[in-house]
N, C-alpha and C positions, 0 to 999 in steps of 0.2 A: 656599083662597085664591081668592077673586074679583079677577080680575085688570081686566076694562073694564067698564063698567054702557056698553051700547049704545043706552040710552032719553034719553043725554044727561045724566043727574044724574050729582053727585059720585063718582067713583070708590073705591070700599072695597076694601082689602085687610086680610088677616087670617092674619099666619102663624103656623108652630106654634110659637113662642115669644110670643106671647100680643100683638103688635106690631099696632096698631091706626091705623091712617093714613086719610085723607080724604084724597082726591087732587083739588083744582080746577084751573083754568085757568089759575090765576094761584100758587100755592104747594103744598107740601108739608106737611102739620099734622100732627105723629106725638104721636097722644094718649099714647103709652106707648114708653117705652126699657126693657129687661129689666135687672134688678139687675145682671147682668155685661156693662151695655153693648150688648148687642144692639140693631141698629137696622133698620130696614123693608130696607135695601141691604142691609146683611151678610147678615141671611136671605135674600131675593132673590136672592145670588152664590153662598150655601151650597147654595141647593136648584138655582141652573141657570138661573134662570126669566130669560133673557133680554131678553123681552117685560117684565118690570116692573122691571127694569135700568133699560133704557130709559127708560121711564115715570118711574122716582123720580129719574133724572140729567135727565131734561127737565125735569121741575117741582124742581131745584136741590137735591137732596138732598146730603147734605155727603157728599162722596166719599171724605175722610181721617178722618171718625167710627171710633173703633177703640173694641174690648171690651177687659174686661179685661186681657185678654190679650194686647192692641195690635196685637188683627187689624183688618187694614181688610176693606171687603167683595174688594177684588184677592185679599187672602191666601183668605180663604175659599174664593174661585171656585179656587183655585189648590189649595188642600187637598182639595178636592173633583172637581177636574180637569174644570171645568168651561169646556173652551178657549174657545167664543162667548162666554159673560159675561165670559173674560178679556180677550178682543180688546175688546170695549163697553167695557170700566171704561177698559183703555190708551185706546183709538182714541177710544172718546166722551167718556167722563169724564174723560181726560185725570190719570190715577190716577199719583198719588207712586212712583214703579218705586224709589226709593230707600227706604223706609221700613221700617224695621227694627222688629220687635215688641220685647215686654218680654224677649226672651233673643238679640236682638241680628240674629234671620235675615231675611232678606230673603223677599219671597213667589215669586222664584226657589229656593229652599229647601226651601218644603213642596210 
């Protein structure tokens, strides 16, 4: 996962669920979502990565996107106990604390 290009072009990232995005100055472009929903944020909450939190809520990335499964990237950071990325989704991203997945729990629950 290339997370800043420091020479000033487009920013690349790449995670391991195959999630392909172009980061510019002005938007978010995700070449690719994974068949069960996966998006550039869920994986970035799943793995931790604080630093591209940030980056994909700054360039407007949809913070209520859920997978199959009707995890947002909150539930992720949360199943994964990943407390900075949780405090960034709340505090930055200003993430749905209400939102209940496909069996009903809140990501106070995982």
């Amino acid at each position: 996962m290339t997370l800043l290009d420091t020479t000033g072009r487009p920013h690349v990232c790449v995670t391991p669920h195959s999630h392909e995005c172009i980061l510019t100055d002005s938007a978010v472009f995700c070449a690719r979502v994974s068949q069960n929903g996966w998006t550039a944020l869920i994986e970035a909450a799943r793995v931790g990565s604080v630093e591209l939190v940030q980056l994909l809520l700054k360039k407007d990335a949809s913070i209520e996107s859920t997978n199959k499964m009707g995890w947002t990237a909150l539930i992720e950071a949360c199943r994964n106990a990943h407390f900075d990325a949780i405090k960034t989704l709340v505090e930055v991203g200003h993430s749905n604390v209400s939102h209940r997945d496909r069996v009903r729990s809140t990501w106070r629950q995982h």
